[in-house]
C-alpha positions, 0 to 999 in steps of 0.5 A, a space after each residue: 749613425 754616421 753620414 759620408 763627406 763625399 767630395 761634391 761636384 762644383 760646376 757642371 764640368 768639374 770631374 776631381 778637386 782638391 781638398 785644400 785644407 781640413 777646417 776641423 782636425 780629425 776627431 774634433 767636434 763638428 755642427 751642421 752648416 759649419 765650414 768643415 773644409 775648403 775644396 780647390 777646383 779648376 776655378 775657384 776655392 770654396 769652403 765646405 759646410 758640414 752636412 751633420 753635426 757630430 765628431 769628424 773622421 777624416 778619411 783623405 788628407 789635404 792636399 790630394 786630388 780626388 774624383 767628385 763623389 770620393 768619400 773623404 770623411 765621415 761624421 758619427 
């Protein structure tokens, strides 16, 4: 079974972020509590942590900015 990476909302008044950087490449090994990736919003940078252990699927790149609630990847 696989678990959504969705992009989380930071602050009360956070509407889209943008997925900075991928910490782990699309494909690659992934543990629970890890940083996975960091999330750039209006006021800050913060790094992400795995929800789940397992191989990560990136399903939106780096660089973009997307709405809070996007599935940008998956670990299976």
């Amino acid at each position: 079974m696989s678990t959504e990476i969705l992009l989380p909302k930071l602050g009360f008044s956070m509407n889209e972020g943008t997925i900075a950087e991928w910490m782990v490449a699309d494909g690659g090994d992934v543990k629970e509590g890890e940083p996975l990736y960091s999330l750039e919003s209006e006021k800050s940078v913060e790094e992400i942590a795995a929800p789940a252990s397992g191989k990560l699927k990136i399903l939106k790149a780096a660089g973009e900015i997307y709405p809070v609630g996007t599935v940008i990847g998956e670990i299976a």
